[in-house]
KESE-43486 format. One record per residue (C-alpha): residue in three letters; x, y, z. Coordinates in pm, whole numbers, plus 50000, padded with zeros to 5 digits. Layout:
# residues N
ALAXYZ...
This chain:
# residues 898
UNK488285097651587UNK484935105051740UNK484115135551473UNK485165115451197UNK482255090051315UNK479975116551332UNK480655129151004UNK480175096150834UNK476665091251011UNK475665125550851UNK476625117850541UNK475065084250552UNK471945094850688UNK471835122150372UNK472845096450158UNK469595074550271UNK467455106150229UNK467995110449887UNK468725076849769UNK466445054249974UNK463745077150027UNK460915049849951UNK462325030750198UNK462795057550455UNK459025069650447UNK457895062950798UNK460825078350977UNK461995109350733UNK461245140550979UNK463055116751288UNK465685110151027UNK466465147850936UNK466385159451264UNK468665133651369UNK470855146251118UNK470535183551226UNK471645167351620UNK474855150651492UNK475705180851272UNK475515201951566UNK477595174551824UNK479915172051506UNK480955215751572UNK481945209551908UNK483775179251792UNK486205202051657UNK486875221651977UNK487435186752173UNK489605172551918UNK492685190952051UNK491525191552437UNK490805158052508UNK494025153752733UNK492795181752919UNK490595160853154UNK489005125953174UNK485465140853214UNK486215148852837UNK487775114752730UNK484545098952830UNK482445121752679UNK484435114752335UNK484165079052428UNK479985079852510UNK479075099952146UNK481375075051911UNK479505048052077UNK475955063652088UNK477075073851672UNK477695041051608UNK474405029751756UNK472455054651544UNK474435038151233UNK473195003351287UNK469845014351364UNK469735031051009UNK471575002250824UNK469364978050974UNK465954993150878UNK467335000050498UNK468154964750472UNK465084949350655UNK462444964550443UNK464854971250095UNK464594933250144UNK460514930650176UNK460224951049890UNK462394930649674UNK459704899349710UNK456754888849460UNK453494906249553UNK451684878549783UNK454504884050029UNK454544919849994UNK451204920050134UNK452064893850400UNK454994914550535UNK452974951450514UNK452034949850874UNK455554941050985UNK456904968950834UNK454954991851009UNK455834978451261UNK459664984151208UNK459265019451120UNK458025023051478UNK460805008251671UNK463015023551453UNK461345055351532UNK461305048451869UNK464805038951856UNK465905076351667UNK464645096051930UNK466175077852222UNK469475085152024UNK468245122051974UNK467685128152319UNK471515112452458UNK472985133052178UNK471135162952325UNK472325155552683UNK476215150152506UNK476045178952332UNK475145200052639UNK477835184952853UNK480065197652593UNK479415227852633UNK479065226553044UNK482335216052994UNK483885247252809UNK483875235052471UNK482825256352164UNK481295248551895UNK483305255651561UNK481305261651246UNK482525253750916UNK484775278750741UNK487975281950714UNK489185248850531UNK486265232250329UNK486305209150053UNK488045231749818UNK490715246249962UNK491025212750143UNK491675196649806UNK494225224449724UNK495925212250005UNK495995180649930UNK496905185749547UNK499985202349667UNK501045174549851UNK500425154949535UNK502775169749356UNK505445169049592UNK504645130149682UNK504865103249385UNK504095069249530UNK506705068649738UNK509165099049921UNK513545094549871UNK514905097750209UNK516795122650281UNK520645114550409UNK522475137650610UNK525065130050814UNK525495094150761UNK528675091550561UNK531395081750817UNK529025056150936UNK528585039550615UNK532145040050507UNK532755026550855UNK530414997450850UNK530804990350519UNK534464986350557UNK534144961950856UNK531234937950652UNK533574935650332UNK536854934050563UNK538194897450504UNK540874898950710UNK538744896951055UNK536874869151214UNK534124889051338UNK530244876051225UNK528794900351395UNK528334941951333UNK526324962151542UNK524184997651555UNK522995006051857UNK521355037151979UNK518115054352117UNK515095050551864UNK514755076851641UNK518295079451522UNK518155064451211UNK519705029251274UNK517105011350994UNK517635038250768UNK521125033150777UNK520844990150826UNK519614992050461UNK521585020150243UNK524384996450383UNK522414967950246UNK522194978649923UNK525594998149881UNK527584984849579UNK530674967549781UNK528374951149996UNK526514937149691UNK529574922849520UNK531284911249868UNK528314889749938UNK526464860549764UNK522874860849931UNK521454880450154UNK518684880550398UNK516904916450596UNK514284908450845UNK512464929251126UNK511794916451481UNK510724938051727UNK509294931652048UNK506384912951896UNK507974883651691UNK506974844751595UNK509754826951550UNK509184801451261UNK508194833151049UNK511264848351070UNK513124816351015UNK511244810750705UNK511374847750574UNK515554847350636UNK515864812950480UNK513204826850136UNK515194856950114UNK518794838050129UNK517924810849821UNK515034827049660UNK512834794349594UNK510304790049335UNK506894781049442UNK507374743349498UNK510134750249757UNK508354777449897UNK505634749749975UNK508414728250088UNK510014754650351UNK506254758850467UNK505994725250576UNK509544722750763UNK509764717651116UNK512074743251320UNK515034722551325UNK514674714450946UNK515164753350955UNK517664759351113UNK520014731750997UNK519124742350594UNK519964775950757UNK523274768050892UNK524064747950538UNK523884776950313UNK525584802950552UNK528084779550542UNK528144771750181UNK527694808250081UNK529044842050174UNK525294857650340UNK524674889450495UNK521404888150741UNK520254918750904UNK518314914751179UNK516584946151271UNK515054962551614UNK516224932351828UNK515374942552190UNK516564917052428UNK518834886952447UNK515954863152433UNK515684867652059UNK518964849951963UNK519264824352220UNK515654813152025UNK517574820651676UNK520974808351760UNK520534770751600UNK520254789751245UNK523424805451245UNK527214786951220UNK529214794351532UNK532594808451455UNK533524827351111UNK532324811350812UNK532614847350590UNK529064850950622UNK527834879450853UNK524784894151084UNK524544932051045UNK522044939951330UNK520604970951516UNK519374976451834UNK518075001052124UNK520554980452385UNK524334975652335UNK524204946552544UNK522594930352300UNK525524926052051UNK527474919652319UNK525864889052378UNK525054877952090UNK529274874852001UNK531544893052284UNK533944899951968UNK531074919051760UNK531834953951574UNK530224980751807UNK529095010951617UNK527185037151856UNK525025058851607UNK525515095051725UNK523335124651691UNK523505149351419UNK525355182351462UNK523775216451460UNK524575225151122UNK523425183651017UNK520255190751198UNK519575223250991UNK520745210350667UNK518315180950693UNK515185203050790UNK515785230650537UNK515575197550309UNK512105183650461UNK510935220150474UNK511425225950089UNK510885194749905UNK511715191949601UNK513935215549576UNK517595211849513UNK520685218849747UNK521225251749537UNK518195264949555UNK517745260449952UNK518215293250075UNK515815306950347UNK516175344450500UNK518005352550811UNK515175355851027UNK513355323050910UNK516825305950969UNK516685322551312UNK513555312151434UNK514235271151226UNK517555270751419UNK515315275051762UNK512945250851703UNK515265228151633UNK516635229751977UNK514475203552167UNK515225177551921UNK518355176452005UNK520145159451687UNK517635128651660UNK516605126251284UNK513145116051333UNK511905143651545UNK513995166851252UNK512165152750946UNK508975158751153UNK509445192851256UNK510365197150860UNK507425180250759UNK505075205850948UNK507115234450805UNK506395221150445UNK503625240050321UNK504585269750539UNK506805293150355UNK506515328150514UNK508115341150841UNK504525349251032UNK503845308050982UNK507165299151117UNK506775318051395UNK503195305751443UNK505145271651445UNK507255280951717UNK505185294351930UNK503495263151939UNK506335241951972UNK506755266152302UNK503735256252457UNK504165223152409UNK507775223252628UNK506335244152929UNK505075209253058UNK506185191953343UNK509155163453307UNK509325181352969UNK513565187253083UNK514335150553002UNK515425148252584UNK512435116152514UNK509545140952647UNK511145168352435UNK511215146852138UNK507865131052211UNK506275166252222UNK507525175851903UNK506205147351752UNK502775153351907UNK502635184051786UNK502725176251446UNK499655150851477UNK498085182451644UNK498295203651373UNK496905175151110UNK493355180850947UNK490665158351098UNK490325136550857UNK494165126950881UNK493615122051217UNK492075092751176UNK493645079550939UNK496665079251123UNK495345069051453UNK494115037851215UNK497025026851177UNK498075015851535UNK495754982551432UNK498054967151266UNK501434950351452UNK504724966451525UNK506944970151243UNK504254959451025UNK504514966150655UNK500574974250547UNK499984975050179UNK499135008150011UNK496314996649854UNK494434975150108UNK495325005750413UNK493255029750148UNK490155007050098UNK489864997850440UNK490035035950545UNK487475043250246UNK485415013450436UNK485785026450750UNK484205060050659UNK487285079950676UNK487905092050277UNK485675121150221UNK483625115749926UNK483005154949883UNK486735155649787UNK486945140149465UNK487125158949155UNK487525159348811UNK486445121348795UNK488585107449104UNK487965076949297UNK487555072049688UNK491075054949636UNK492775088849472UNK491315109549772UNK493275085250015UNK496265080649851UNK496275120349883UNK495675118350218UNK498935089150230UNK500905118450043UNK500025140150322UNK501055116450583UNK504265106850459UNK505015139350358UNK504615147650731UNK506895117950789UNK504335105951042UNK504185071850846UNK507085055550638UNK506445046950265UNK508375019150081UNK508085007849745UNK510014976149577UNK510034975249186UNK510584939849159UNK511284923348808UNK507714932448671UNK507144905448403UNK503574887448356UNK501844900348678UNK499344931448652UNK500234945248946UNK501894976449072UNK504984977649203UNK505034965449545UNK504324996349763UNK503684996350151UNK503885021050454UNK504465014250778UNK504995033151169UNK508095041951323UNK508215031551676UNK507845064251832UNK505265070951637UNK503315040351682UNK504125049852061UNK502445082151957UNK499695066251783UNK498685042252053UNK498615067552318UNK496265091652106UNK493705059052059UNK493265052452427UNK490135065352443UNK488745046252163UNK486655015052212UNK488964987352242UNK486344962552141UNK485714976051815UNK488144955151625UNK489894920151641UNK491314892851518UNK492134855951518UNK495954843451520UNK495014809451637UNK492454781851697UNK491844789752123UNK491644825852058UNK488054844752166UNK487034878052195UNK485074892752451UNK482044917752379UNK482324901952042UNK479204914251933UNK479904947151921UNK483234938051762UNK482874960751400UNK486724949151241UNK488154908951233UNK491024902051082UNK491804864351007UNK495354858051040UNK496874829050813UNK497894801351045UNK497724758750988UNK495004741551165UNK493094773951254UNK489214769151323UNK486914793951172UNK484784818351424UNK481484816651405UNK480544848251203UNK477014847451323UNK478264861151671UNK479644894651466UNK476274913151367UNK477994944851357UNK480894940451187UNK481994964950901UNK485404949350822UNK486164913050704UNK489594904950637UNK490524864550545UNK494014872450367UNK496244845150338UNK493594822150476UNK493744783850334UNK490124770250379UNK491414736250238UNK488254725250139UNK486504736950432UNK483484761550344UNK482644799050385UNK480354800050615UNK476634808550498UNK476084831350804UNK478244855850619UNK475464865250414UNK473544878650754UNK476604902950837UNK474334933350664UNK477084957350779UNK479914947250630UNK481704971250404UNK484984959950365UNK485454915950257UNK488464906250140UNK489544868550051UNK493284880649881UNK495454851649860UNK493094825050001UNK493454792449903UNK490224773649793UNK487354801049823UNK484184789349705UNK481684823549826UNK477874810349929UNK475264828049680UNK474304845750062UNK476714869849966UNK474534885649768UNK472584896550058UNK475464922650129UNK473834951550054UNK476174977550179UNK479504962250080UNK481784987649892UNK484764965449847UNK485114927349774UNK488734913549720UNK488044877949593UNK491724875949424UNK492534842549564UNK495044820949489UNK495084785749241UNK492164773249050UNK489724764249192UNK487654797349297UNK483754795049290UNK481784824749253UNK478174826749246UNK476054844849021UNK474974873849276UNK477614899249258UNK475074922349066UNK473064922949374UNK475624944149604UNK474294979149411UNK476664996049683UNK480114977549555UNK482395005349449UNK485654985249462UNK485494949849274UNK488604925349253UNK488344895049071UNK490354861549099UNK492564854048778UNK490494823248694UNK486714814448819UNK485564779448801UNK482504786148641UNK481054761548351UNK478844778648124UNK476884808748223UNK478374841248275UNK478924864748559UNK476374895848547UNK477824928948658UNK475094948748557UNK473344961148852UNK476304975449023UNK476325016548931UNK478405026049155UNK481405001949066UNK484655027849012UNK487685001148976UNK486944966248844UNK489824942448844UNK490584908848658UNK487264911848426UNK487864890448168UNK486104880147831UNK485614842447941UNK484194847048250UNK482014881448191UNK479944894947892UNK481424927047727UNK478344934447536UNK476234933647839UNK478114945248178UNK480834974548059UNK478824996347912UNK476124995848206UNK479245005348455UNK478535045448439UNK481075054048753UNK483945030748631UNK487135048348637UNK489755017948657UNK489194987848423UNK491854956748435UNK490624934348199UNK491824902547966UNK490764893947637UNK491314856647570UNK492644836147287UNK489724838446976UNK487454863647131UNK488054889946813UNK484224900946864UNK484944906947234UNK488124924447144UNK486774947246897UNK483734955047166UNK486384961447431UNK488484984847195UNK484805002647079UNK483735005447441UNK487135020947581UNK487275042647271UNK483925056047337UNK483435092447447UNK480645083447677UNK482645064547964UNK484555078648228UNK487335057948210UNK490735073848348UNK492865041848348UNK492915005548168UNK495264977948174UNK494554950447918UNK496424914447904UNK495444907147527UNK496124865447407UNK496224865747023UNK496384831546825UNK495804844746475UNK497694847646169UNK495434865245936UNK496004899245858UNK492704919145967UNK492924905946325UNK496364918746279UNK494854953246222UNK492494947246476UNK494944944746764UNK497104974246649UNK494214994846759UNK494494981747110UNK497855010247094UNK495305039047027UNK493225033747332UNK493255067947479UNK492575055447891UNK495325029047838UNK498055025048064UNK499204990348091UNK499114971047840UNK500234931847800UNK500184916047442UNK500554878047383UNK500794869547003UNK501714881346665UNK500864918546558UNK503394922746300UNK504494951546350UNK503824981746577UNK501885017246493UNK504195046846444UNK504475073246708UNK502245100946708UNK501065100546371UNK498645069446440UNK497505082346733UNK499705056346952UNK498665062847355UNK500845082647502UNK498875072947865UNK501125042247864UNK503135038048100UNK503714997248110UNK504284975847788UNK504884936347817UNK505094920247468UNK505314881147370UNK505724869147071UNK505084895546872UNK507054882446583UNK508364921646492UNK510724922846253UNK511284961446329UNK513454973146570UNK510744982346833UNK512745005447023UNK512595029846736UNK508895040546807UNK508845024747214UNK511595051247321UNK509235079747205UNK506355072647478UNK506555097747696UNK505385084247979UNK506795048547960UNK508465038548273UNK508624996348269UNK509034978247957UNK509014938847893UNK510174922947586UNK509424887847570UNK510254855047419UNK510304861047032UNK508604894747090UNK510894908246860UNK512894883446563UNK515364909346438UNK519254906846495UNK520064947146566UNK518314967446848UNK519365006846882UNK517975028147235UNK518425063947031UNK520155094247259UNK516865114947381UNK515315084447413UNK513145064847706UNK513115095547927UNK510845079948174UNK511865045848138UNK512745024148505UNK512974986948416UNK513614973448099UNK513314931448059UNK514774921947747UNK513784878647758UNK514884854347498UNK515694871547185UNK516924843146950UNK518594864746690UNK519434896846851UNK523414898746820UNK523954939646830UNK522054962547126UNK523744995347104UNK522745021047400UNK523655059847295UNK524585084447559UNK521375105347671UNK519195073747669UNK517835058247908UNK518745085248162UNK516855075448461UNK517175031348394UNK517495014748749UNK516514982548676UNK517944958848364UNK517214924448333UNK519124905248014UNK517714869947975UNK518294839447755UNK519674865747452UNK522374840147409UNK523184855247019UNK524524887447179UNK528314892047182UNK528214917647460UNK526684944247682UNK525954978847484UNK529375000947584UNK526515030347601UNK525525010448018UNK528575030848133UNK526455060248066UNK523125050348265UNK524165068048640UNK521205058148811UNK521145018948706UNK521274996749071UNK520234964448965UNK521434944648652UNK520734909248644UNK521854885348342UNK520724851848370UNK520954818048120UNK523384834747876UNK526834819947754UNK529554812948039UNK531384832847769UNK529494863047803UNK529384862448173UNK533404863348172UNK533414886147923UNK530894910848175UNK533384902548506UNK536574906848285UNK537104930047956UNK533704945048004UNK533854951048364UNK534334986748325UNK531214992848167UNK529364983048473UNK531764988948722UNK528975017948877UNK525915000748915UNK525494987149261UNK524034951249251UNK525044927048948UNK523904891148940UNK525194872848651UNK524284832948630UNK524804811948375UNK522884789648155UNK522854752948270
């Protein structure tokens, strides 16, 4: 990771050049030539990269120029801040600090060339030691961003896994869980990591008998790292999905209060609970209180590395050994990694490509993992010469010693597609092995904190992008690789602006992989704090702290972390207890987030953050204070805001901050339209509310985002209407024009909907939730012509009509549809060809409709249809008569009105 250091110092030093040149004065020529030394080092970087395992000499060397980059950084950030800060006071102290200043400029001077001169001495050992510099050619930023575009295309939020081999195993399994006429609780896959044994844990999860055979069910991971109230409380969530009072209630139960509520509804209910990666018989004889001895019809699907483990866990459990995949599996599934995207008919590759595909695939001897790997290096190389380049690779990778044995094999084909990664990548890969085993990261919060750890290019954004569309490219690349897992949940969408729930996360191996390649980085640049006795040692030089959520913790005192670049409180409950002021004297930070925190109340010394790019104040409950100093951090790119701020009467200013691209949670209440919007010149991402009687901010909002002078790609709006005349009506049909919009969330009457195309409806949207809209028109006739529509949410009273028709052609994109509390709607007829690609249906409180639209038989790809508080009546009608309309979809939860 040391180049991608280097890197970021040269840009930043540029970046100081040009933009903080009155500030730089006394030290420009020092400055430039420091510059010139890094961008030099940075060359031979690029040789190292791939050598450092050659010798330790090298290691070291890596190891001395992060840490003497690093120095150089603070240095720089430092001085900016020291004197930006003089220069911001009245005149009298201006003149007061003059001679001070000077004097900074010459230790900071002095300071430069001591770093010049060990750079110097690093450089040369480089090249004493036989490495060359490489210039720049080859890939720069535009044929880097071809690259990555291509990957774009192939990679849409989140990659299908490809399934080969696997059906004997799943009939098998399957057949045992849903088998009533055994006593066993227990099935087991075991087998050596890599084989697919998750993968396989969860299509058996979510298979349709399983579904219907079971009442609740329960998947948690536990790995060799586990706490055991948190998976006691995540089985026991998952099994009788609480609403938030209980979920307060199970957070305050004592392990025994656990395990007997446990033991209660596997007794009362027919539960499946997977318990995944268990690695030793210590894990149940902690768990065992939670589960009912004997057979009680629920069951534990688990997997493991060790047979034993089953074994012990119940000496009658279902043993099912997970092989390895056949030659012809093992080709079948690369050809389909290799070409993605294509389907089965059109994966034909020549004889010689086959050939050479076929011989690489030797040393991975039927494990999946290393397969999808392999086939994730092959992807973007279609021609026999790059194949062959491939192999001969892979062939100097296995001339090793100990390379006989199958896990080096496997291990070396794995290494050699981190190898062949772009620098950049690199690092963001090797980031990764921060977080915990098994540890799902969020999409969003792994891109900002690469983006505030220097590692998102800015020279690769185009066409209007954001630092955030640069590294979700560089996720598509990744994952595309398979050298990280994606995942992505739609879960019933409703009121929340949110995404679905997307995260990524390390196979073993390659977190193996991943921790090996980072042993030469610092290992006190980061930490954290799981409990109130933990310390750190070195801690000033500590640059990353993560603050893990945990009852009765006591706060570290964040004067002791000068350097640190990465603040992370998530999940923290301050109850009542303050953020500390010294926060505001942590001049590095670039990264603060304070998601899901319970009572945050920020000190105005926040404001003294001058280099902070992204603040995540997006707490949880009411009472969230925030000073009025955002507009001071002119270097915020990234700004999320809470749902509600406690403020009283004056306003939030935004103003100042010009290089703000995504602003989330502005709202009319808390922020001034006129004033802050259209001063944003580099906003790309708006999420914003309009509350109840704010038609002037409304109409500025709709003015603003119809403007041609923004750069707006993408708005979501959540609009509250509470009028009944009819120009306001007019007024908030023009929110459906809004050329940026994409999400869009209505709350009132608008009588009736604008036609589709003629009055210029949006067709950017891609997520409609209306409430009580009051329509009297069916408003499926113009919704199903959006051609980009893919989740849909009609409320309570959103629509007052008694027929609804979904037209064949129609809803090509659509996902999830919520249909919520229609109190007239009798007749829903669904023609075949619409909907084609539904997965998710959700039929709620409708309790005038005599039955389910015949046309459901027709929807293929539905999984999930849930009907809840409708007529006992209807509910027999779905499980009887009507059974055959549904009889494909997978999971159907039906549960009557009380």
């Amino acid at each position: 990771m040391a180049e991608q250091v280097v890197q970021f110092v040269v840009e930043k030093i540029g970046e100081l050049l040009i933009n903080e040149a009155r500030f730089m004065c006394g030290v420009h020529d020092q400055l430039k030539e420091l510059q010139d030394e890094l961008t030099e080092m940075r060359c031979f970087l690029k040789d190292v990269d791939g050598r450092q395992e050659e010798s330790e000499t090298l290691q070291n060397l890596v190891i001395q120029i992060r840490k003497v980059t690093c120095d150089a950084e603070d240095a720089l950030e430092l001085y900016a801040f020291k004197v930006s800060s003089r220069r911001r006071r009245n005149v009298l102290l201006r003149f007061a600090c003059i001679f001070n200043e000077g004097i900074s400029v010459h230790m900071v001077g002095s300071k430069i060339d001591r770093i010049k001169i060990k750079i110097s001495k690093l450089t040369a050992s480089l090249e004493r030691n036989g490495i060359r510099a490489v210039r720049e050619g080859g890939e720069g930023p535009s044929s880097s961003h071809e690259r990555l575009n291509q990957v774009r295309r192939i990679y849409s939020h989140f990659i299908e896994e490809d399934f080969v081999g696997f059906d004997e195993d799943i009939r098998t399994l399957v057949g045992e869980l849903v088998n009533q006429d055994t006593d066993r609780r227990v099935v087991s896959i075991f087998g050596m990591g890599g084989l697919g044994k998750t993968t396989l844990a969860m299509k058996i999860y979510h298979h349709p008998d399983v579904r219907r055979h079971f009442d609740s069910f329960a998947s948690v991971c536990i790995s060799q790292k586990w706490e055991k109230m948190d998976v006691l409380k995540g089985i026991l969530i998952k099994l009788i999905s609480p609403d938030e009072q209980k979920k307060k209630e199970i957070k305050e139960m004592t392990e025994d209060d656990l395990a007997r509520e446990l033991c209660q509804i596997q007794q009362q209910k027919k539960c499946l609970v997977i318990l995944d990666d268990i690695w030793d018989n210590d894990v149940w004889n902690a768990l065992r209180q939670a589960f009912p001895y004997g057979y009680t019809g629920s069951r534990i699907l688990l997997t493991s590395r060790m047979k034993e483990v089953a074994c012990h866990i119940d000496p009658n459990a279902f043993l099912h050994p997970l092989r390895l995949l056949n030659t012809e599996e093992s080709w079948q599934l690369l050809v389909k990694k290799a070409f993605p995207g294509r389907r089965d008919t059109e994966l034909r590759v020549e004889t010689q490509m086959e050939k050479e595909g076929r011989e690489m695939l030797q040393p991975c001897g039927g494990v999946p993992l290393a397969i999808v790997v392999l086939g994730g290096l092959l992807a973007n190389r279609h021609t026999l010469n790059e194949w062959e380049g491939v192999h001969y690779s892979l062939g100097r990778y296995l001339m090793g010693e100990g390379i006989d044995r199958q896990d080096q094999r496997i291990k070396q084909v794995l290494t050699l597609s981190y190898d062949n990664l772009p620098y950049q990548l690199k690092s963001c890969f090797l980031y990764m092995g921060n977080f915990q085993e098994d540890y799902n990261v969020s999409i969003e919060k792994l891109c900002l904190l690469w983006i505030a750890e220097g590692m998102v290019d800015p020279k690769e954004k185009v066409e209007g992008e954001t630092m955030m569309d640069v590294a979700g490219r560089y996720l598509g690349e990744l994952a595309q690789r398979s050298m990280v897992q994606v995942e992505s949940s739609i879960e019933n969408w409703w009121w929340r602006i949110s995404e679905p729930q997307e995260a990524c996360r390390l196979h073993d191996l390659m977190r193996e992989l991943c921790l090996s390649k980072r042993k030469g980085e610092d290992s006190q640049s980061h930490g954290n704090v799981r409990d109130s006795s933990s310390s750190s040692t070195g801690i000033t030089k500590t640059r990353k702290l993560a603050i893990y959520f945990r009852l009765g913790i006591d706060l570290p005192n964040l004067k002791e972390f000068k350097l640190l670049r990465v603040l992370d409180f998530e999940g923290f409950d301050f109850d009542g207890e303050r953020i500390p002021k010294g926060i505001g004297k942590l001049i590095h930070l670039k990264y603060l987030s304070f998601k899901d925190c319970w009572g945050v109340k920020l000190p105005s010394s926040i404001g003294n953050l001058q280099f902070l790019q992204i603040l995540d104040i997006r707490g949880r409950g009411v009472d969230i204070s925030v000073p009025n100093v955002l507009w001071k951090l002119e270097s915020l790119r990234h700004l999320y805001l809470p749902n509600y701020i406690n403020r009283k009467n004056e306003k939030l200013t935004l103003d100042g901050l010009s290089r703000l691209e995504i602003l989330e949670n502005f709202d009319t209440y808390t922020c001034n339209v006129l004033k802050d919007l259209f001063k944003l010149p580099e906003l790309r991402n708006l999420k914003a509310t309009v509350m109840v009687g704010c038609m002037e901010d409304m109409e500025t909002i709709i003015n603003y985002l119809n403007a041609t002078s923004h750069q707006l790609r993408s708005t979501y709006l959540y609009i509250i209407l509470d009028f009944e005349e009819e120009e306001p009506f007019l007024v908030s049909r023009k929110v459906f024009t809004i050329r940026s919009l994409e999400m869009l969330k209505l709350q009132g009457k608008i009588g009736k909907l604008p036609e589709y195309p003629h009055n210029h409806f949006s067709a950017s949207l891609t997520r409609i939730s209306l409430l009580k809209s009051g329509l009297t028109e069916d408003p499926m006739t113009t919704l199903e012509k959006l051609p980009n529509l893919k989740y849909l949410v009609l409320g309570r009273e959103s629509y007052v009509g008694n027929e609804m028709v979904c037209s064949a052609g129609g809803f090509l994109q659509l996902r999830s549809l919520t249909l919520m509390w229609f109190s007239k709607l009798e007749n829903w007829r669904v023609d075949k060809g619409a909907l084609p690609v539904l997965s998710s249906l959700n039929i709620e409180g409708c309790k005038e409709m005599n039955r389910l639209p015949e046309g459901l038989k027709f929807l293929t790809k539905l999984q999930n249809l849930v009907i809840e508080c409708m007529p006992k009546a209807f509910g027999d009608k779905v499980r009887g008569e009507d059974s055959y309309i549904i009889q494909h979809v997978p999971s159907v939860t039906i549960e009557y009105e009380q």
